[in-house]
matplotlib code that plots the C-alpha trace (Angstrom):
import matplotlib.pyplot as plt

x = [0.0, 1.1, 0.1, -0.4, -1.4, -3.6, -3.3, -6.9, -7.9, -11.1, -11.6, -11.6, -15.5, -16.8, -13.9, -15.2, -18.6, -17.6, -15.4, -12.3, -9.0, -8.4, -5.3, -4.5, -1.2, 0.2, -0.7, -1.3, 2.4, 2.8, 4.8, 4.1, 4.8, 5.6, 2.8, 0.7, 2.5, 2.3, -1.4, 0.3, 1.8, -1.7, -3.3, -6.0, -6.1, -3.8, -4.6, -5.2, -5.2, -7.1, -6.0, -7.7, -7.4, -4.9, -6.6, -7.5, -11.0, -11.2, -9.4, -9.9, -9.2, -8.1, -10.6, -9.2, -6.0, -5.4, -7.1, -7.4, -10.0, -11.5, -11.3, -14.7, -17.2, -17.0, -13.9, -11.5, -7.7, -5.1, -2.7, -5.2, -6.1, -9.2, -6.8, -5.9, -6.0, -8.9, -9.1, -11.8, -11.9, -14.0, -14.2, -14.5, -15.2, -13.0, -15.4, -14.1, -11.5, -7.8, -6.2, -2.6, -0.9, -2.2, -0.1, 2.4, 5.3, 5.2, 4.5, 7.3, 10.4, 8.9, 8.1, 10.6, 13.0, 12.4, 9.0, 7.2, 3.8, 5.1, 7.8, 10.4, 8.3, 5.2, 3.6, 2.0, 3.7, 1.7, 1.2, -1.3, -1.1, 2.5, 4.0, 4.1, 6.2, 5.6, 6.1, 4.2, 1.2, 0.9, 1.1, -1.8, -4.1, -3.7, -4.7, -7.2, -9.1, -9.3, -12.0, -13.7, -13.4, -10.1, -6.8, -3.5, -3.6, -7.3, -7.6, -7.5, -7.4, -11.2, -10.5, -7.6, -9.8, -11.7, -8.8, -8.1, -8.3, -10.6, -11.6, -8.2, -6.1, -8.6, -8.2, -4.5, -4.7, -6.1, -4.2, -0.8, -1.7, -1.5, 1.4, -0.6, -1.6, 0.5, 2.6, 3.8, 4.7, 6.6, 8.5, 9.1, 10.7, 12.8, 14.4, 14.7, 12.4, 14.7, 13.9, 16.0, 18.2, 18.1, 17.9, 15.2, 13.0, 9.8, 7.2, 4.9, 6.5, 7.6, 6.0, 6.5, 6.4, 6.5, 9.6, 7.7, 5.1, 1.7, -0.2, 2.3, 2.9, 0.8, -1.1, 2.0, 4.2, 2.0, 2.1, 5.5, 7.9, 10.8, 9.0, 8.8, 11.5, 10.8, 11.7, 11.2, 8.3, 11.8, 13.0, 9.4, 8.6, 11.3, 11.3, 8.3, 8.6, 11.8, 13.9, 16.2, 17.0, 19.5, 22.1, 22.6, 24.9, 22.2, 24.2, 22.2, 21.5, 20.0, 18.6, 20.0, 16.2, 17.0, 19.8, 21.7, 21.0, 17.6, 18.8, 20.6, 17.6, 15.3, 17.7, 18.3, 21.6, 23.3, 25.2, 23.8, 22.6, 20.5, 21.8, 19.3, 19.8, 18.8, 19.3, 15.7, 15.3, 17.4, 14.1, 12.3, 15.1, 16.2, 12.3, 12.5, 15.7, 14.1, 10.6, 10.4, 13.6, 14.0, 18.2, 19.5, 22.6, 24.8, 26.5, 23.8, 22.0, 25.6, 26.0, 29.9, 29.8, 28.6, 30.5, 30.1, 27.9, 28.8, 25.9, 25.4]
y = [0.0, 3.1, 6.8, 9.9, 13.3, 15.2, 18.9, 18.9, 23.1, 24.1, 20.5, 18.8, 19.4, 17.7, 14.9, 14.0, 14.0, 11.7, 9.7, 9.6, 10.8, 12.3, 13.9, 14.2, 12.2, 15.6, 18.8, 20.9, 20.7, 17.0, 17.4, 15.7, 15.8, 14.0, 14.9, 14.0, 10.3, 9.4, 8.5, 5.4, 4.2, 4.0, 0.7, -0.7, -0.5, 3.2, 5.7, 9.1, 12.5, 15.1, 18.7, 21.7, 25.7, 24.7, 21.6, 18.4, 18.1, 14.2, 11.2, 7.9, 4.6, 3.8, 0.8, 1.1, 0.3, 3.6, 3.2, 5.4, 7.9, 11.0, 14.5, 14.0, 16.4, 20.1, 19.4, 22.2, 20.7, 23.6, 22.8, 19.9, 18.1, 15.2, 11.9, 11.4, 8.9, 7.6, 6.2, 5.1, 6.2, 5.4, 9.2, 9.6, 13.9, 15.2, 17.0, 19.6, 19.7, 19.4, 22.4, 22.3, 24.6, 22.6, 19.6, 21.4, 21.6, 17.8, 16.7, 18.7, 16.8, 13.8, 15.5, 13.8, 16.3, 16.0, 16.3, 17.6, 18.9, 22.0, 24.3, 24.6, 27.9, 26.2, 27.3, 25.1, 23.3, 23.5, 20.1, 17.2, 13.9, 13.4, 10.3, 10.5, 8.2, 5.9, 8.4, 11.4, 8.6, 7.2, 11.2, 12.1, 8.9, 9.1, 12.9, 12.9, 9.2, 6.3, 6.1, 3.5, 6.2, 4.0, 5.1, 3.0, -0.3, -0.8, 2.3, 0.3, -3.3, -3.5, -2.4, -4.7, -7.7, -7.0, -6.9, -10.6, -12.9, -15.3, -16.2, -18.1, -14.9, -12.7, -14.9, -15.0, -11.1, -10.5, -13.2, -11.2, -7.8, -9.5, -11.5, -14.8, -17.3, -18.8, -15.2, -16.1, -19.8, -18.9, -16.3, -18.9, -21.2, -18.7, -17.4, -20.7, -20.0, -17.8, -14.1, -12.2, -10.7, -11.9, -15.6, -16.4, -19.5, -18.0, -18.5, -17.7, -13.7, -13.8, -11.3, -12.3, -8.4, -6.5, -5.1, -2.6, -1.8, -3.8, -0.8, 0.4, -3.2, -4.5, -7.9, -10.1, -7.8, -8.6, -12.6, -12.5, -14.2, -12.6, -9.1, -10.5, -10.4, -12.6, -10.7, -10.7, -7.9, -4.9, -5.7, -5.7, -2.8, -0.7, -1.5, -0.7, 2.2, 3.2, 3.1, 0.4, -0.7, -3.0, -2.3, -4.7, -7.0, -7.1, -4.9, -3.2, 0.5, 2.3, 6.0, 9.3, 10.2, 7.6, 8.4, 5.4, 5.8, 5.1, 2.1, 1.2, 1.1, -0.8, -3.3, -3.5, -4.8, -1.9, -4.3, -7.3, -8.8, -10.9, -14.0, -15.7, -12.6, -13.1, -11.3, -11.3, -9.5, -6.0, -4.2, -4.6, -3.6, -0.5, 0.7, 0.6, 2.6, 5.1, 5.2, 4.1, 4.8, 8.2, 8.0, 7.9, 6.1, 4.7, 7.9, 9.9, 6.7, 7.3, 3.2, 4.1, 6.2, 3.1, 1.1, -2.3, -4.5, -8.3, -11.0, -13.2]
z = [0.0, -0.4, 0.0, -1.7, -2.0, -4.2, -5.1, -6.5, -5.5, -7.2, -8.6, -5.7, -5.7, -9.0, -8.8, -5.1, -6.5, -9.0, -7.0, -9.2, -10.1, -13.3, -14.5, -18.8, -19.9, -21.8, -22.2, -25.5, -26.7, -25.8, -22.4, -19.1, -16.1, -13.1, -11.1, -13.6, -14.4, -10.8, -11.3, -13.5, -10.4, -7.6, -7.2, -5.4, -1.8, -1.9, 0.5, -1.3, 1.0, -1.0, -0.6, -1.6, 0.0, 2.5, 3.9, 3.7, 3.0, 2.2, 2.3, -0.1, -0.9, -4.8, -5.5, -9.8, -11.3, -13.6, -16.8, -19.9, -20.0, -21.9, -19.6, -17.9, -18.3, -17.0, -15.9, -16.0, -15.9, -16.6, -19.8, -20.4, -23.6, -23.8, -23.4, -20.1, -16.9, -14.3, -11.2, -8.9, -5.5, -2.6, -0.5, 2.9, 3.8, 6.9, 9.1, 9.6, 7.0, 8.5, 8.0, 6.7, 9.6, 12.3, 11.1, 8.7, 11.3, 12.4, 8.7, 7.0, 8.1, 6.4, 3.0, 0.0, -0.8, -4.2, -6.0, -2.5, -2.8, -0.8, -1.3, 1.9, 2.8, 2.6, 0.0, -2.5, -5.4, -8.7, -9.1, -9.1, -7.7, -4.9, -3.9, 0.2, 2.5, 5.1, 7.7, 6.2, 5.3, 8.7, 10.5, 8.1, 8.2, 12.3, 12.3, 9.8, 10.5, 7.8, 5.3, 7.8, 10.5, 12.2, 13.1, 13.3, 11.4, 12.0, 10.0, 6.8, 7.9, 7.0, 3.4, 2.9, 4.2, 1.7, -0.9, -0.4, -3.2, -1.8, 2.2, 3.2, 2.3, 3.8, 6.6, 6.2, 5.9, 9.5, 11.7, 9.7, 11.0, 14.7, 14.2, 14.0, 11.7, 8.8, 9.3, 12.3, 11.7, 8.8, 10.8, 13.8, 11.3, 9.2, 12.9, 14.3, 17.5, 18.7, 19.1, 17.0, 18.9, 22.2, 21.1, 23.7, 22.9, 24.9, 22.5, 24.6, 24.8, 21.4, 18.8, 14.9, 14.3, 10.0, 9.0, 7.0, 8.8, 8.4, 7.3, 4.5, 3.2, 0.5, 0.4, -0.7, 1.4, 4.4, 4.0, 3.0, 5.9, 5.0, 5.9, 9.6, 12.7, 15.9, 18.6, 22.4, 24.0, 24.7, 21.2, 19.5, 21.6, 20.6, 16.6, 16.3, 17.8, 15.7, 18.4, 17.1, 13.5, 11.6, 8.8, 5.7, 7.8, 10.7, 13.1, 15.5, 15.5, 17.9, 17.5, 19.3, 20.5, 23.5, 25.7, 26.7, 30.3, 29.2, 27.2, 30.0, 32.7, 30.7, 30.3, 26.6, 25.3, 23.0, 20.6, 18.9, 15.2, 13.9, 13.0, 10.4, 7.9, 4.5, 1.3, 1.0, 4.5, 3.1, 1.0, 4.4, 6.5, 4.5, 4.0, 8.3, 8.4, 5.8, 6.9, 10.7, 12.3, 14.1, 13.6, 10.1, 10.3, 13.3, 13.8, 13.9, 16.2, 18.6, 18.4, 17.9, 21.2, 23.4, 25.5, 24.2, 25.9, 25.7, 24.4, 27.0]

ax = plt.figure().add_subplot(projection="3d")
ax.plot(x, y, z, "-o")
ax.set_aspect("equal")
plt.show()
């Protein structure tokens, strides 16, 4: 799944009526645009945050791949010409509309740095359709409510349920979220039993927790074992949470935002690695440094300031 944001302004109204996207493939002289070839890239299940006079007025659910379309009618698209592309959203209206300065501060950190629907002042980009991250994605869906009224990963776990092939997946789908089912299996097996990092063989405290987040994952990301770490409740706890990460080799980093006297009183270990590693592990584990993590590298985390701390 992933998310983005639409710059829709004075069209916002007959496109939410309609409950679509719409954006042309080129304008008159036959250029595009990024903003405009984005639309190319949404599948079902994305979460779209429509924007409009500073706010965010709705937020949707793409239920259509992209398809080809004709500029619907009374449409008014700047630079347009009649060719263009569709897609079908389900709408849910913000009421009352989020306003962009009460989340603008928080929400600009995680902006990309390149192709960002706001200028570093704040001011709007001229632009259509945005690809968001998994940080700016979850800040906005939290604040503004799902399109099933939710927050956190309930806030779209009843659309994805839905998304599901046929009942076992669906079924498949849910026990993932919690770390159960077939998921977790397959994650107990791949890490031998053992959490992670600790190597306790608790099962009972052990949490088969997403790499990439559950909620940002999409339905083969979600099933797939290889997206899953077995870890002990501190460990779970505090990857989730972005607290810890790993680098490519499985080392242990730990972010600057917890000091390590902190580290030190609740008892967690400040050098370790995972031991089962695979290659197919690394997409997961650099979307989690990227898009989870609060440090951005083990300098910046101040790993290489810590006493070492031997594995017992």
């Amino acid at each position: 799944m992933a998310y983005w944001w639409v710059s829709q302004g004075e069209m916002h109204g007959h496109q939410r009526q309609g409950h679509y996207l719409w954006a042309p493939k080129h304008n008159a002289s036959r250029q595009s645009y990024f903003h405009w070839r984005n639309m190319a890239d949404v599948r079902p299940g994305d979460v779209i945050f429509s924007y409009a006079h500073r706010a965010f007025p709705a937020v949707s659910i793409a239920r259509s791949e992209p398809y080809d379309a004709v500029r619907p009618t009374g449409l008014e698209f700047p630079e347009s010409t009649r060719d263009g592309v569709k897609i079908d959203l389900n709408y849910r209206d913000v009421v009352p509309p989020l306003t962009l300065d009460g989340v603008r501060e928080m929400l600009a950190p995680y902006l990309p740095g390149k192709h960002s629907p706001l200028y570093p002042d704040g001011s709007d980009y001229q632009g259509y359709l945005f690809a968001l991250g998994g940080r700016a994605g979850r800040l906005l869906l939290d604040y503004i409510g799902s399109p099933v009224g939710q927050t956190g990963d309930e806030a779209i776990s009843a659309v994805v349920l839905f998304s599901g092939k046929d009942m076992e997946e669906r079924r498949d789908l849910a026990g993932s979220r919690l770390g159960m089912g077939q998921f977790r299996k397959s994650v107990f097996r791949l890490w031998e039993g053992q959490c992670a990092i600790s190597r306790s063989t608790m099962a009972e405290l052990l949490r088969a927790r997403h790499i990439k987040p559950w909620r940002d994952s999409n339905n083969e990301e979600r099933l797939d074992p290889y997206n899953g770490l077995l870890l002990s409740p501190l460990y779970d706890a505090a990857f989730s949470n972005g607290l810890i990460s790993f680098d490519n080799t499985g080392g242990l980093i730990l972010s600057s935002a917890i000091s390590s006297f902190q580290w030190d009183l609740v008892g967690l270990r400040r050098k370790g690695w995972l031991e089962h590693l695979k290659e197919e592990h690394l997409p997961y584990l650099d979307y989690h440094r990227q898009h989870v993590f609060l440090g951005r590298d083990t300098t910046e985390s101040g790993i290489d300031q810590l006493a070492p701390f031997a594995i017992g």
